[in-house]
N, C-alpha and C positions, 0 to 999 in steps of 0.2 A: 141209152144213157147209163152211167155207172155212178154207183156213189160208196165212195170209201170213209167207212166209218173209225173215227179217231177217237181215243178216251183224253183228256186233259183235266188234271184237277179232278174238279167235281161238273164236268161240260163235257156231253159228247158233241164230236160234231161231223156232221155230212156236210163231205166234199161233194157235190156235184159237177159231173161231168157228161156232155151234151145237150139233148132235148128233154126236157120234160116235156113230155103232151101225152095225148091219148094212150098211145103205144105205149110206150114207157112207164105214166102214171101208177097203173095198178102192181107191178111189183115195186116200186118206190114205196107206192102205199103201205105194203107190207112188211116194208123194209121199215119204218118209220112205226107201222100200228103197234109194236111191243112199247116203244117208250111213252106212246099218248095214252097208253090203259093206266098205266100209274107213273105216270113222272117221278121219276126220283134224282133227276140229276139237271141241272141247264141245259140249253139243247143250240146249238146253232148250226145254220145250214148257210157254207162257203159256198157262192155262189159265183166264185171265179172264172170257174171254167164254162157254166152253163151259157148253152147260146139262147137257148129261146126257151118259153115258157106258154104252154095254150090254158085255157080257162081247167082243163082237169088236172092241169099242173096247179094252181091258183085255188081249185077245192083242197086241196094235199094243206096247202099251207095255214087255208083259212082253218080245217080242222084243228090243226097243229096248234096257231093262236089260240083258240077257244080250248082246246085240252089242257093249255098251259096256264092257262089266265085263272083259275082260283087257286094255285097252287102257288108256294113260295119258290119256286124255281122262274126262271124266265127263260125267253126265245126269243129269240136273233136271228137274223138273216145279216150274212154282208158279201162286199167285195161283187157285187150287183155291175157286170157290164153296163152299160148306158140304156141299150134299145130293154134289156132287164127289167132295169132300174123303171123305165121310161112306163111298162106294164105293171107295173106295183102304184105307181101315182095315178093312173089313169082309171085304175080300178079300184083307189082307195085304200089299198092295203099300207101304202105309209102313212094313215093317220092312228092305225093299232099297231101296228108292226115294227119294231124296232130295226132299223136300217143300220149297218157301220161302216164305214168304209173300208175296213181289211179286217182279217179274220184277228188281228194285236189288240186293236182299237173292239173290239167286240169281246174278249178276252178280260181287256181292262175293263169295261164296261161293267164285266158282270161281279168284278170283282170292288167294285163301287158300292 
């Protein structure tokens, strides 16, 4: 997996590309743990290209929400293929986790 990190505004955001899973997971992780120590900016993760997603991809994120959650910043995820998308409901993560359909729409979002 690769993820290419973009600045916009006041929102960084990771592109993901490939598999998140085991393999993968722990340099993602590290790629992501600078911004969950102090948040200083919005955070979204484009999840266009990503094919799949296993449970240590799914801790990555759940941290991410709870690192973001007392701060006035917010996280996003979007742009969620279907079978994606289909593992974030089934495990509950779209009941805390902000969903948007393209990385525009998430964009505006945070600018609401």
């Amino acid at each position: 997996m690769e993820a290419e990190i973009n600045q916009e505004n006041d929102t960084t955001i990771f592109t993901l590309d490939g598999r998140l899973d085991s393999h993968s997971a722990p340099l993602f992780e590290q790629q992501v743990n600078d911004y969950l120590i102090s948040p200083s900016n919005h955070l979204v993760f484009n999840f266009n290209n990503l094919d799949y997603i296993s449970s240590a991809g799914l801790r990555i994120i759940l941290n991410t929400a709870k690192a973001y959650k007392p701060t006035p910043y917010q996280f996003i995820t979007c742009s969620m293929q279907d079978h994606v998308q289909e593992v974030f409901e089934i495990s509950g993560f779209d009941s805390f986790i902000t969903i948007c359909r393209t990385l525009d729409e998430s964009l505006i979002t945070l600018r609401e």
